[in-house]
N, CA, C and O atoms as a GROMACS GRO file, in nm:
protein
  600
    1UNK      N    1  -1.634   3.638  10.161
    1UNK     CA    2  -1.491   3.652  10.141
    1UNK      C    3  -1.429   3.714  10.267
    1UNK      O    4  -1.449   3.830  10.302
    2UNK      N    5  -1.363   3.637  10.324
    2UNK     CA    6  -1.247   3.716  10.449
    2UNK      C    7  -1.147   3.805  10.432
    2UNK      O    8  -1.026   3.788  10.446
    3UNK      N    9  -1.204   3.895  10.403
    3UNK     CA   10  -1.040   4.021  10.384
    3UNK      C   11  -0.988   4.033  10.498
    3UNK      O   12  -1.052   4.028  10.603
    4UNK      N   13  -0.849   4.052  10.488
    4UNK     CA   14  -0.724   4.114  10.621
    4UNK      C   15  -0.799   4.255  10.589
    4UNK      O   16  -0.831   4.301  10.479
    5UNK      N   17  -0.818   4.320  10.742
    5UNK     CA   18  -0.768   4.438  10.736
    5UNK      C   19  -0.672   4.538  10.641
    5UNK      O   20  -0.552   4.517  10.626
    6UNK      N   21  -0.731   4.629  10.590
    6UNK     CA   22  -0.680   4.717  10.514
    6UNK      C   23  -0.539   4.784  10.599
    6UNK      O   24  -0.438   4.827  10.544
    7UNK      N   25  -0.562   4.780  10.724
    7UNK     CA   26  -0.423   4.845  10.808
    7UNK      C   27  -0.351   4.793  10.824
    7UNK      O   28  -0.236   4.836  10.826
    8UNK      N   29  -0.399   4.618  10.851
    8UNK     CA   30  -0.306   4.547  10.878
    8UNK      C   31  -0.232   4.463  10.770
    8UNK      O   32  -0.253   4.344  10.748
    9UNK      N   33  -0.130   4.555  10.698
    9UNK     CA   34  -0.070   4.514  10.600
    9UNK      C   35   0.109   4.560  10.548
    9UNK      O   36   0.197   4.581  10.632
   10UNK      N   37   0.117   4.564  10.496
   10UNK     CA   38   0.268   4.538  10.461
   10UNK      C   39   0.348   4.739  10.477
   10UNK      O   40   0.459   4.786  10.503
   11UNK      N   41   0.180   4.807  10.433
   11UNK     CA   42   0.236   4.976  10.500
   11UNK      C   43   0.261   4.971  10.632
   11UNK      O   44   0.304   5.075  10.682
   12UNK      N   45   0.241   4.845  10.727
   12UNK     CA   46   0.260   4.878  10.862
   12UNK      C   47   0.394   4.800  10.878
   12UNK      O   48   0.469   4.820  10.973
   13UNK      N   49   0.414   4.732  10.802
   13UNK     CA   50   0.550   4.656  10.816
   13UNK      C   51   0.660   4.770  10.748
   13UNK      O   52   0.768   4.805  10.796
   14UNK      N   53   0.620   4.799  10.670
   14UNK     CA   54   0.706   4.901  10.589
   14UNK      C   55   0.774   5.016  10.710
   14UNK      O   56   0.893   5.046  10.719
   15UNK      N   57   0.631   5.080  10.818
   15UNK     CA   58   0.648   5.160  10.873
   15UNK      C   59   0.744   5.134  10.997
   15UNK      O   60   0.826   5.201  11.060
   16UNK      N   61   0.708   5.041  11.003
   16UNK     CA   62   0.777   4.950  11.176
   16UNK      C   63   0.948   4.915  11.121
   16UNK      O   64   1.040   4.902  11.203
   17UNK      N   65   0.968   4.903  10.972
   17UNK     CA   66   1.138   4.902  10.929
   17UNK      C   67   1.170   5.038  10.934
   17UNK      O   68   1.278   5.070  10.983
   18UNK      N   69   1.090   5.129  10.888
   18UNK     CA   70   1.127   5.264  10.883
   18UNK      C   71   1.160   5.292  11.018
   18UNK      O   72   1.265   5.352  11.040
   19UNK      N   73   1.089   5.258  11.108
   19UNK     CA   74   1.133   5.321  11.245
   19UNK      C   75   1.197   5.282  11.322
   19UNK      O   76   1.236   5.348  11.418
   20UNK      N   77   1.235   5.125  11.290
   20UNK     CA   78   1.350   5.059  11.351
   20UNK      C   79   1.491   5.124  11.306
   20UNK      O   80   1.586   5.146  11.381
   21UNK      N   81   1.484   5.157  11.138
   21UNK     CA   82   1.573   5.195  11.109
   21UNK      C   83   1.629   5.372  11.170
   21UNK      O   84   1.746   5.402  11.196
   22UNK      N   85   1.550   5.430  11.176
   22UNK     CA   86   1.578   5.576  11.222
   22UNK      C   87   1.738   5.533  11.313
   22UNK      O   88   1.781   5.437  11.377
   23UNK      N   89   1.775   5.641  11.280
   23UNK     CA   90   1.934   5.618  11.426
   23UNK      C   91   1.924   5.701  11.523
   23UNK      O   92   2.027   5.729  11.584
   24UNK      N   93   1.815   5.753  11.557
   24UNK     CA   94   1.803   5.825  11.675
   24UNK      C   95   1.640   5.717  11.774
   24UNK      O   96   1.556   5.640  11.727
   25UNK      N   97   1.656   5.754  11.884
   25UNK     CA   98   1.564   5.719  11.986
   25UNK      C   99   1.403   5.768  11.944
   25UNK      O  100   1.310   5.692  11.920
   26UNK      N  101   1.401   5.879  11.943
   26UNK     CA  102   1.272   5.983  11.932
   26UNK      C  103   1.271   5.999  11.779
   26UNK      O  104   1.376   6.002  11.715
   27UNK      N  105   1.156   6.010  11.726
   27UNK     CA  106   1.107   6.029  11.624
   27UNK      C  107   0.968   6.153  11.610
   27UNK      O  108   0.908   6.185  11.713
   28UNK      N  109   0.941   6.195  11.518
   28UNK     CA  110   0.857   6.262  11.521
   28UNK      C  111   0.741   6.191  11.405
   28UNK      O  112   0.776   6.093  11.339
   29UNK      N  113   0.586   6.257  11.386
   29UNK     CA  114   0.544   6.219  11.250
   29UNK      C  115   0.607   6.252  11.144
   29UNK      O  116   0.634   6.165  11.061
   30UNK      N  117   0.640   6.374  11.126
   30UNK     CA  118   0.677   6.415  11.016
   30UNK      C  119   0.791   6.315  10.939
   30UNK      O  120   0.785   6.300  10.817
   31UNK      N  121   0.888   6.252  11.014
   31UNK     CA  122   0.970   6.160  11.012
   31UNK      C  123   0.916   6.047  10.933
   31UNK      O  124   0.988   5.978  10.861
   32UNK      N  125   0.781   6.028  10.946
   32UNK     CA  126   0.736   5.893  10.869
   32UNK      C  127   0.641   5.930  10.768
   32UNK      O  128   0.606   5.862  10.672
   33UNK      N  129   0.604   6.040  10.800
   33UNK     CA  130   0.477   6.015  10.656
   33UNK      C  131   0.531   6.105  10.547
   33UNK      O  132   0.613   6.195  10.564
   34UNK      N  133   0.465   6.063  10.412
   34UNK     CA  134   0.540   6.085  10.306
   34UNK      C  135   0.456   6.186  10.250
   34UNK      O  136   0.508   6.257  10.165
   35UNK      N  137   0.367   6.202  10.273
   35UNK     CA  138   0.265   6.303  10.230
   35UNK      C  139   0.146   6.370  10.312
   35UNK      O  140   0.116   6.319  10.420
   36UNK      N  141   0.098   6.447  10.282
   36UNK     CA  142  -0.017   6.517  10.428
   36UNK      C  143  -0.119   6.515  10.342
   36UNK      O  144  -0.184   6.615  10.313
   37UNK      N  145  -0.142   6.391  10.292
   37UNK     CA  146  -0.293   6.393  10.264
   37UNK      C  147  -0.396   6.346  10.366
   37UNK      O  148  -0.338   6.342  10.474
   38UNK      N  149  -0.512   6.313  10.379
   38UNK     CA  150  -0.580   6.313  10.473
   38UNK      C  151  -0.562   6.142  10.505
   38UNK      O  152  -0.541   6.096  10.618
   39UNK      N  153  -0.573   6.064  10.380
   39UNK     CA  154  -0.586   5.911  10.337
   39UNK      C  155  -0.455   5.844  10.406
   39UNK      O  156  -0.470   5.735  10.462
   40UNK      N  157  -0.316   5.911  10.403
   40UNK     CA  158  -0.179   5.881  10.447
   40UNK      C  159  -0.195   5.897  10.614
   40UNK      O  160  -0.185   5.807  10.698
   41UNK      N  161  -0.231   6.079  10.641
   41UNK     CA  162  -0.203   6.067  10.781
   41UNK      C  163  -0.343   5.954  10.912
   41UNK      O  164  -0.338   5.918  11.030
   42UNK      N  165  -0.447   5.938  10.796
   42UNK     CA  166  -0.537   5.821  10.884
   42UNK      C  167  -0.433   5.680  10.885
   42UNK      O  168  -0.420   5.621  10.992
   43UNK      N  169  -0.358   5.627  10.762
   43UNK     CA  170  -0.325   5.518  10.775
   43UNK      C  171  -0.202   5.549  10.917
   43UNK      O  172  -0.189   5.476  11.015
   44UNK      N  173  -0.121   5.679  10.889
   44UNK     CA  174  -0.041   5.632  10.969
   44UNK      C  175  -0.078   5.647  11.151
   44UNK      O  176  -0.011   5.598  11.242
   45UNK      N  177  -0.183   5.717  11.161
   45UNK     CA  178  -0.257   5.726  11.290
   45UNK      C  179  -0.286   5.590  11.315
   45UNK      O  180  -0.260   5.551  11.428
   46UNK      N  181  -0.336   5.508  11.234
   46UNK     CA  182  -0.403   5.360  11.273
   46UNK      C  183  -0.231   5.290  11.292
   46UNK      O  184  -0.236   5.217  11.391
   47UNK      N  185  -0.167   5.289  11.265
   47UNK     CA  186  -0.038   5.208  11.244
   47UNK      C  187   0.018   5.276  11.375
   47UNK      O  188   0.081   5.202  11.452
   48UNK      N  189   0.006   5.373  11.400
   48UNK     CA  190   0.076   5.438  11.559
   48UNK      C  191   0.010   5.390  11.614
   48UNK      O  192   0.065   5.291  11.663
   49UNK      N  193  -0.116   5.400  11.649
   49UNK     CA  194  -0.200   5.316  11.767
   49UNK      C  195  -0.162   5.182  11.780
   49UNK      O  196  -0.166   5.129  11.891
   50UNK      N  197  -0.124   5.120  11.678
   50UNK     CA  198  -0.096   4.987  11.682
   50UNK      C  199   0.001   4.942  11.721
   50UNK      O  200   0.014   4.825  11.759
   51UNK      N  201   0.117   5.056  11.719
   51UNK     CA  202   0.268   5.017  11.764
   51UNK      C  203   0.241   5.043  11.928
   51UNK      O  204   0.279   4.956  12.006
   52UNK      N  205   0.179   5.160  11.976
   52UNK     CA  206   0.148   5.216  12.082
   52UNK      C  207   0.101   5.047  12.176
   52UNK      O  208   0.152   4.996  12.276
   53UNK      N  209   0.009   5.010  12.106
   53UNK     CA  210  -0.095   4.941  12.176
   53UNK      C  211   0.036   4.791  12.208
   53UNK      O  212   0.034   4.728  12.314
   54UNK      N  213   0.129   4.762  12.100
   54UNK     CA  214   0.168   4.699  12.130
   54UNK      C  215   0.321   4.703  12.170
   54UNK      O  216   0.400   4.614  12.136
   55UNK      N  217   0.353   4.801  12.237
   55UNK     CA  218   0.422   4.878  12.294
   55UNK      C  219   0.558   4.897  12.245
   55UNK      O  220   0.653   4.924  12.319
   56UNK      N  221   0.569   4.878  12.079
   56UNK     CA  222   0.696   4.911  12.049
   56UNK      C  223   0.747   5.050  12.040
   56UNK      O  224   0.856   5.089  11.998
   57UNK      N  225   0.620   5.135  12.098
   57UNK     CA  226   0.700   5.298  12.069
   57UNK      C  227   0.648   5.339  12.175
   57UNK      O  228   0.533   5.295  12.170
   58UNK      N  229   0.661   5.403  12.281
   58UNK     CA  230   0.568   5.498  12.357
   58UNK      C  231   0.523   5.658  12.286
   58UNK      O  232   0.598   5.712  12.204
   59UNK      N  233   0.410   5.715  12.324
   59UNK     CA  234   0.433   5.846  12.337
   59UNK      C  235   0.495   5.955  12.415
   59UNK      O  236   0.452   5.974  12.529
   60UNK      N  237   0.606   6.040  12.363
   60UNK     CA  238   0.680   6.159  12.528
   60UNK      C  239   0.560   6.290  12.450
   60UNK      O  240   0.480   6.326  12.536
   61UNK      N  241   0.544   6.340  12.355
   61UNK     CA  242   0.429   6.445  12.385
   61UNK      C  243   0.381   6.444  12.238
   61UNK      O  244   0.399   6.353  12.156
   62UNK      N  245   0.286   6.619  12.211
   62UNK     CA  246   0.252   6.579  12.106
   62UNK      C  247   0.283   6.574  11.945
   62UNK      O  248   0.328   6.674  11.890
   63UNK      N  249   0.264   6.479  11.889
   63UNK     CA  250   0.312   6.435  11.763
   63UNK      C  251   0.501   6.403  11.778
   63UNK      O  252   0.578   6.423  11.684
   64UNK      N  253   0.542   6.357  11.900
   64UNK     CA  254   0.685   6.318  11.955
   64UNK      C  255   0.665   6.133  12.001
   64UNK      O  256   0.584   6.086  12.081
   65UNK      N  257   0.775   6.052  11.913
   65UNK     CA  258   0.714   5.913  12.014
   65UNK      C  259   0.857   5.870  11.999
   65UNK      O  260   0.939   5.893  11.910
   66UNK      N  261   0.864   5.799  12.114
   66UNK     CA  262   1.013   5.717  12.118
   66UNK      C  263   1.014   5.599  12.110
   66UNK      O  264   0.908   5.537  12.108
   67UNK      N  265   1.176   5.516  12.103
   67UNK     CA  266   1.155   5.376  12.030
   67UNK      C  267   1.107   5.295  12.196
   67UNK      O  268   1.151   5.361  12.290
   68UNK      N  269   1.034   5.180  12.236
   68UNK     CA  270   0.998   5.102  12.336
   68UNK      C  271   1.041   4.974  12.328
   68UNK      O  272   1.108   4.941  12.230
   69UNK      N  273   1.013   4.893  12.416
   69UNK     CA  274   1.009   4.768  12.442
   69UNK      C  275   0.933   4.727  12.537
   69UNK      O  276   0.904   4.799  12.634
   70UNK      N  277   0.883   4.584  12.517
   70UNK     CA  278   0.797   4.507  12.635
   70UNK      C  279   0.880   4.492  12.724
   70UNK      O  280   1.000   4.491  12.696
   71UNK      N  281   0.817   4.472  12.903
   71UNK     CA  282   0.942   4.385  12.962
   71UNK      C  283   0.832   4.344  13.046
   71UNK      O  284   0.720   4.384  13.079
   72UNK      N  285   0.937   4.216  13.072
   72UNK     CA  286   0.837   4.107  13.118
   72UNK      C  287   0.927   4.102  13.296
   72UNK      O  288   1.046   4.080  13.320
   73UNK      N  289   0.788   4.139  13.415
   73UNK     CA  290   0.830   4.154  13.550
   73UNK      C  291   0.800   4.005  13.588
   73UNK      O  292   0.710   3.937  13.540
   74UNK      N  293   0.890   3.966  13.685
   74UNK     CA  294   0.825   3.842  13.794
   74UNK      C  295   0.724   3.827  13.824
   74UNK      O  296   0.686   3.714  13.853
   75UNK      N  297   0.631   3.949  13.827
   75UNK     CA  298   0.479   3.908  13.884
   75UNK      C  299   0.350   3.891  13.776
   75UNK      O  300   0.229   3.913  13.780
   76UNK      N  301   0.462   3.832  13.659
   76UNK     CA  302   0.323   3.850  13.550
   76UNK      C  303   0.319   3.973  13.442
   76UNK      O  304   0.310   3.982  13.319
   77UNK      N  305   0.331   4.066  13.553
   77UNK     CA  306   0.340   4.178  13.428
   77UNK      C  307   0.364   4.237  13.375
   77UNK      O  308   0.443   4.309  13.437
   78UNK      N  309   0.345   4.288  13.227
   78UNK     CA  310   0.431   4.328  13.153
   78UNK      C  311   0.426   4.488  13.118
   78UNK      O  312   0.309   4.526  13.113
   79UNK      N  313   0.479   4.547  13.103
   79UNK     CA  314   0.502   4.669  13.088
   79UNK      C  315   0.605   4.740  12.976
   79UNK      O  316   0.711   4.680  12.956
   80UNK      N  317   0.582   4.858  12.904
   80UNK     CA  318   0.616   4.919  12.848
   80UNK      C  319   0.759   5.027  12.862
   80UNK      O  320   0.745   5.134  12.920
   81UNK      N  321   0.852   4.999  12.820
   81UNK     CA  322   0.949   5.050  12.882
   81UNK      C  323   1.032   5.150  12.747
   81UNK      O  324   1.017   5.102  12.635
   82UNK      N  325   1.101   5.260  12.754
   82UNK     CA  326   1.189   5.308  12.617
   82UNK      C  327   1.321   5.220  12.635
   82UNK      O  328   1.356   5.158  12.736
   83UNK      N  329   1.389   5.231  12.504
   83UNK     CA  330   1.491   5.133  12.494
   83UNK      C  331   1.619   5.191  12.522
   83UNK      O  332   1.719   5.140  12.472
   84UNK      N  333   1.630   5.327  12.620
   84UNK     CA  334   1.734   5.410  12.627
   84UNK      C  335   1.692   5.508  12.800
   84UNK      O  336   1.575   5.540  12.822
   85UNK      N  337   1.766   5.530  12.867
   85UNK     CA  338   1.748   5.640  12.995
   85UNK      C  339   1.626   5.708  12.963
   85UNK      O  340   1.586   5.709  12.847
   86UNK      N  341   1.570   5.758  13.047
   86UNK     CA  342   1.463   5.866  13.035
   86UNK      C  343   1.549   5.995  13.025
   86UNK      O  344   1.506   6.078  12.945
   87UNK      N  345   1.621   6.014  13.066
   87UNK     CA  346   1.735   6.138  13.044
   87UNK      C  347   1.826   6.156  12.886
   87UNK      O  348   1.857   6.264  12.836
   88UNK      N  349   1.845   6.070  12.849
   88UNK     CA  350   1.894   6.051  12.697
   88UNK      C  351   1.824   6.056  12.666
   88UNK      O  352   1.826   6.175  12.633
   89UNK      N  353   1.662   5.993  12.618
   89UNK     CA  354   1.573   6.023  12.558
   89UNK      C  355   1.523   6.187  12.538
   89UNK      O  356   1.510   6.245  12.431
   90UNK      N  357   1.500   6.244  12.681
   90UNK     CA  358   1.435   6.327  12.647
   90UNK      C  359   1.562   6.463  12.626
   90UNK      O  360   1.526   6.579  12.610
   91UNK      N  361   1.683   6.431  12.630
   91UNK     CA  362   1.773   6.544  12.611
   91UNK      C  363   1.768   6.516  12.418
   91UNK      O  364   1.802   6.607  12.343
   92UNK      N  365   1.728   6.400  12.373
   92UNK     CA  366   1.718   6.384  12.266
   92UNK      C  367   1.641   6.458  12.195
   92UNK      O  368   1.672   6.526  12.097
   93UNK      N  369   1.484   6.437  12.272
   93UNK     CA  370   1.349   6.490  12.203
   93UNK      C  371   1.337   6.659  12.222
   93UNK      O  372   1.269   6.744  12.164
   94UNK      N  373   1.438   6.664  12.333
   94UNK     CA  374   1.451   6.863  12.325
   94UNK      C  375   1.523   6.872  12.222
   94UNK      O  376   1.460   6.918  12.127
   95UNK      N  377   1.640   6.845  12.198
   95UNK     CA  378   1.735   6.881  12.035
   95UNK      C  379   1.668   6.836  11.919
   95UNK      O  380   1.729   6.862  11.815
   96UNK      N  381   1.535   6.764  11.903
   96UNK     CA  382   1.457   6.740  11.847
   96UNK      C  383   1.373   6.808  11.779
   96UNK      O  384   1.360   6.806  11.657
   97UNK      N  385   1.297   6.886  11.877
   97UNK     CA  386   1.237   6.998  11.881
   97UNK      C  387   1.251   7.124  11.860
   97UNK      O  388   1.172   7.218  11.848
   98UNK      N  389   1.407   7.107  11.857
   98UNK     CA  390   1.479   7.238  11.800
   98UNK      C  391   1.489   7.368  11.935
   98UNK      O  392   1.515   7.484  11.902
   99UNK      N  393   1.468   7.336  12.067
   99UNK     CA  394   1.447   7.419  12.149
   99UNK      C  395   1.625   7.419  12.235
   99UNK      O  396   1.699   7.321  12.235
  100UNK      N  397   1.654   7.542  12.295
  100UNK     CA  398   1.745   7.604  12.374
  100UNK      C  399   1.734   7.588  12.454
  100UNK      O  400   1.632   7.638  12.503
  101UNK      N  401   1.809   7.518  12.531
  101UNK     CA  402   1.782   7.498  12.686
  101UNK      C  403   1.980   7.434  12.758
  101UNK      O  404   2.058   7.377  12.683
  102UNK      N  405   1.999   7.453  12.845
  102UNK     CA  406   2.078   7.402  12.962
  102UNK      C  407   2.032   7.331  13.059
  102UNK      O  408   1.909   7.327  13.070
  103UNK      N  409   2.121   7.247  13.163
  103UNK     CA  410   2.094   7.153  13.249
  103UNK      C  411   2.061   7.250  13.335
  103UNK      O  412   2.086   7.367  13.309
  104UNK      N  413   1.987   7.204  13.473
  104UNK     CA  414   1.922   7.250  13.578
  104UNK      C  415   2.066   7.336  13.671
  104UNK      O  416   2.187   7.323  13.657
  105UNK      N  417   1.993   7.413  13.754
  105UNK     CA  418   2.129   7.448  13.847
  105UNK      C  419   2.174   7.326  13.893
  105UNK      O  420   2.286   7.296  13.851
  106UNK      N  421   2.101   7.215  13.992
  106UNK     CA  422   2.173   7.148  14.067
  106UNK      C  423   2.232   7.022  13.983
  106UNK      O  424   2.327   6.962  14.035
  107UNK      N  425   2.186   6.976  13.859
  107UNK     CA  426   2.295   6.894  13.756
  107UNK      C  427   2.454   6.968  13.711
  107UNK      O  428   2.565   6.916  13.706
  108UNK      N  429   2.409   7.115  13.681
  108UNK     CA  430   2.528   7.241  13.697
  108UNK      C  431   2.602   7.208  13.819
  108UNK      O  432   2.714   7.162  13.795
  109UNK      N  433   2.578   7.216  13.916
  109UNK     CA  434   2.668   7.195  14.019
  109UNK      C  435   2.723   7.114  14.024
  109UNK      O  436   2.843   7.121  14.049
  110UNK      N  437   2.645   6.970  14.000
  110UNK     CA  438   2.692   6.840  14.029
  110UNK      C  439   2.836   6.783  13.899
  110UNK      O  440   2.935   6.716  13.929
  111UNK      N  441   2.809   6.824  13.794
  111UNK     CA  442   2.860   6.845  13.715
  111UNK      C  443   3.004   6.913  13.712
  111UNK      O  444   3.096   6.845  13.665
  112UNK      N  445   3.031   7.039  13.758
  112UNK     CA  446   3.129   7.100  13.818
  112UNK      C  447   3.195   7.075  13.929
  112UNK      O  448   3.283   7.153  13.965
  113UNK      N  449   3.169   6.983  13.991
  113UNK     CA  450   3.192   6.899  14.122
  113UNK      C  451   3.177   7.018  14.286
  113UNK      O  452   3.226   7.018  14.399
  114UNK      N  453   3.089   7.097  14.213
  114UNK     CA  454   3.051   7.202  14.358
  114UNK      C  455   2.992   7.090  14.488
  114UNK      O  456   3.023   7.117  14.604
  115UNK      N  457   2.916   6.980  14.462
  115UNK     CA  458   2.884   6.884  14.519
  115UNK      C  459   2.852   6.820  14.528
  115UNK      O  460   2.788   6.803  14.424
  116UNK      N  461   2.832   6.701  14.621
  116UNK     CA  462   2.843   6.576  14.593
  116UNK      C  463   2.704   6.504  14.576
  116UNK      O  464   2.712   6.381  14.574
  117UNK      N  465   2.572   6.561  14.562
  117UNK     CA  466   2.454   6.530  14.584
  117UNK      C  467   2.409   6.510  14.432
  117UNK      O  468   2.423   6.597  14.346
  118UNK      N  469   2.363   6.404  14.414
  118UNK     CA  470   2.352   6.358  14.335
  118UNK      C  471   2.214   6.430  14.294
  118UNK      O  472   2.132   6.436  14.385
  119UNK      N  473   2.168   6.503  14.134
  119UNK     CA  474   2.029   6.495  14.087
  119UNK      C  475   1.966   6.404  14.088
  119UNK      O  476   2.004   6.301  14.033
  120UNK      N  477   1.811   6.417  14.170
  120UNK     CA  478   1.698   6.291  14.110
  120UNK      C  479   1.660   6.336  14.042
  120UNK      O  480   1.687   6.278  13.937
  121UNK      N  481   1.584   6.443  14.024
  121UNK     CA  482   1.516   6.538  13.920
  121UNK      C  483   1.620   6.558  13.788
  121UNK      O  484   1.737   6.594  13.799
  122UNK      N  485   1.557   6.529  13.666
  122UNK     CA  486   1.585   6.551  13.574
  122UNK      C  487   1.522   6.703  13.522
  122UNK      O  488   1.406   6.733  13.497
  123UNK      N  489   1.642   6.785  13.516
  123UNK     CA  490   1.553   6.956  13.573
  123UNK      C  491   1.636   7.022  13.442
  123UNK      O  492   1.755   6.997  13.419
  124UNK      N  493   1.570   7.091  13.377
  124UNK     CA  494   1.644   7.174  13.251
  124UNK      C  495   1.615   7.354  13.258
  124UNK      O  496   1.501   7.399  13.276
  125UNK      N  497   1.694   7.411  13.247
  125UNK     CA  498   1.628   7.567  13.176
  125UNK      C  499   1.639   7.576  13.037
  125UNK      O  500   1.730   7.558  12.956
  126UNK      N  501   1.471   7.621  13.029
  126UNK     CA  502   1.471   7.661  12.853
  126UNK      C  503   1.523   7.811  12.868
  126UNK      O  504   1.520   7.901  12.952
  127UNK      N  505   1.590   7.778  12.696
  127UNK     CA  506   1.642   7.929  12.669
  127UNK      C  507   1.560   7.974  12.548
  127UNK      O  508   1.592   8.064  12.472
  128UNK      N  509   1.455   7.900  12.542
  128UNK     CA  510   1.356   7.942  12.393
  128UNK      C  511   1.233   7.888  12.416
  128UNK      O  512   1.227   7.780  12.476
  129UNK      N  513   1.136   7.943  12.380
  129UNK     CA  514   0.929   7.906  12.422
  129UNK      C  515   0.979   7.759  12.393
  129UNK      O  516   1.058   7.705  12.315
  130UNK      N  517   0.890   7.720  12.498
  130UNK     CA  518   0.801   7.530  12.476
  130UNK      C  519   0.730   7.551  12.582
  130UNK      O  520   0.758   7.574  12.699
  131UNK      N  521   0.568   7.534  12.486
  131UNK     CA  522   0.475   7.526  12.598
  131UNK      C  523   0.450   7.324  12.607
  131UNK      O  524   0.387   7.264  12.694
  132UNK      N  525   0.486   7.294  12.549
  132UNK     CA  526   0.447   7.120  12.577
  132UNK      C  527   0.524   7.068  12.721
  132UNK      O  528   0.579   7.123  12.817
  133UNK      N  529   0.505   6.974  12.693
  133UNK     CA  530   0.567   6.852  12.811
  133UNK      C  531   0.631   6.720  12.768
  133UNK      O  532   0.582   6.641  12.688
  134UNK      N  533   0.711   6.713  12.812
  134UNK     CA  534   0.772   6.542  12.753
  134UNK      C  535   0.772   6.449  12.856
  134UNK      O  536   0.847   6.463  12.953
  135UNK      N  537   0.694   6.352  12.845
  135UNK     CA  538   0.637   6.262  12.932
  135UNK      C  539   0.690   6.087  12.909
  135UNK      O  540   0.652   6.013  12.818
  136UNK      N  541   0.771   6.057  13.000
  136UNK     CA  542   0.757   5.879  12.944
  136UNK      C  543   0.806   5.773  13.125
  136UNK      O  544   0.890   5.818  13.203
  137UNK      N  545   0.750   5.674  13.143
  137UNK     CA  546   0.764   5.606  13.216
  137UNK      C  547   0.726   5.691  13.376
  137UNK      O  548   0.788   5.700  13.482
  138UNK      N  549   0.591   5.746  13.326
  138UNK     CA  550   0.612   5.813  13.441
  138UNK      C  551   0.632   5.959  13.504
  138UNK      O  552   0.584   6.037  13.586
  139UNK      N  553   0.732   5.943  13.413
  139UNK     CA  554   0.821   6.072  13.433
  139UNK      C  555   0.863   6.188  13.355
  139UNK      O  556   0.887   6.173  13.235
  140UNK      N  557   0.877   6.308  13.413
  140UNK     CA  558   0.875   6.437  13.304
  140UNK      C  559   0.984   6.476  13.340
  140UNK      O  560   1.051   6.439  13.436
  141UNK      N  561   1.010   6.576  13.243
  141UNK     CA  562   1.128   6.679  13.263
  141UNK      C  563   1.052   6.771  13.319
  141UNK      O  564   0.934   6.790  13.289
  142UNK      N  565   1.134   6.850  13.427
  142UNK     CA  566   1.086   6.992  13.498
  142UNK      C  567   1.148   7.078  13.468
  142UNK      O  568   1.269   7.076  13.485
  143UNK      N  569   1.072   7.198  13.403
  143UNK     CA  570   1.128   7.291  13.388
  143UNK      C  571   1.190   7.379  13.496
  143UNK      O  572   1.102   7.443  13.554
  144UNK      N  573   1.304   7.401  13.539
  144UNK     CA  574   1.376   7.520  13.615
  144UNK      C  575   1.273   7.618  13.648
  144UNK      O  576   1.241   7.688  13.552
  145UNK      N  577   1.216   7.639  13.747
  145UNK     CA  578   1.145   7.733  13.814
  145UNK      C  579   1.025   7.723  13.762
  145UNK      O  580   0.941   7.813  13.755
  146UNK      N  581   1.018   7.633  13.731
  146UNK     CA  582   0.851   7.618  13.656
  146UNK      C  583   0.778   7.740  13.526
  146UNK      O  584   0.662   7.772  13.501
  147UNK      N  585   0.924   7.786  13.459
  147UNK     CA  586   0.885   7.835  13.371
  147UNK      C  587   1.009   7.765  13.260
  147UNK      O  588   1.126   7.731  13.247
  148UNK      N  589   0.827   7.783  13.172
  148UNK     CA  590   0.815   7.705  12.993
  148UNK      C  591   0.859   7.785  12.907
  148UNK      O  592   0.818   7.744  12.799
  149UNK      N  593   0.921   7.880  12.893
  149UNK     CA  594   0.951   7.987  12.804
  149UNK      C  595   1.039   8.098  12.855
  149UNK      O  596   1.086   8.090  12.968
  150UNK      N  597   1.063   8.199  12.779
  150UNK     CA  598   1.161   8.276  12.805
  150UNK      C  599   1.141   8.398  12.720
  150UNK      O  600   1.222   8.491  12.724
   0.00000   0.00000   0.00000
């Protein structure tokens, strides 16, 4: 007898509407699973890997994932991209997280029109502990003086 996969079934379709539906970018687990039994959080670990693998969500840190998309380059290949700025995203996944923080001095400046130099660095000060990292395309947020806490 050929059984489908036990994962690959209609809880993963269920899960993939659930997370389309969310109205924010970033999501957390807690956001999707309905219970903390051991049996729930394996299915939904196998169903993240699966979105992961097929790049409709990336991971920015841990137990944090945002919404993705494929994109298809001229040279063949394809790559994993979020469906929003890396800067919206992750100003998202900090208010997410519930953490205190302000823009960097030199977004502060730029902002106030002290001058005309544009931020590359996407640079924040926390005003409350986070020892994690938020990571996507690459690219992180830097903490202001290289301190994670306060």
């Amino acid at each position: 007898m050929n059984r489908p996969h036990h994962y690959n079934n209609e809880y993963r379709r269920e899960l993939f509407n659930k997370i389309e539906s969310l109205p924010a970018q970033v999501f957390t687990r807690q956001d999707l699973a309905t219970s903390q039994s051991n049996q729930e959080q394996l299915r939904l670990n196998r169903a993240l890997k699966a979105f992961l693998d097929a790049g409709t969500i990336t991971k920015l840190g841990h137990g944090l994932y945002g919404k993705a998309m494929q994109m298809d380059f001229p040279n063949g290949e394809t790559k994993t991209v979020l469906r929003d700025s890396f800067e919206s995203v992750a100003i998202e996944a900090l208010n997410k997280l519930g953490l205190k923080w302000e823009f960097g001095r030199a977004i502060q400046e730029y902002n106030r029109g002290e001058t005309t130099q544009v931020p590359v660095v996407f640079c924040v000060k926390l005003l409350s502990r986070f020892r994690g990292s938020i990571v996507a395309e690459g690219r992180k947020i830097i903490f202001e003086d290289g301190i994670n806490a306060r």
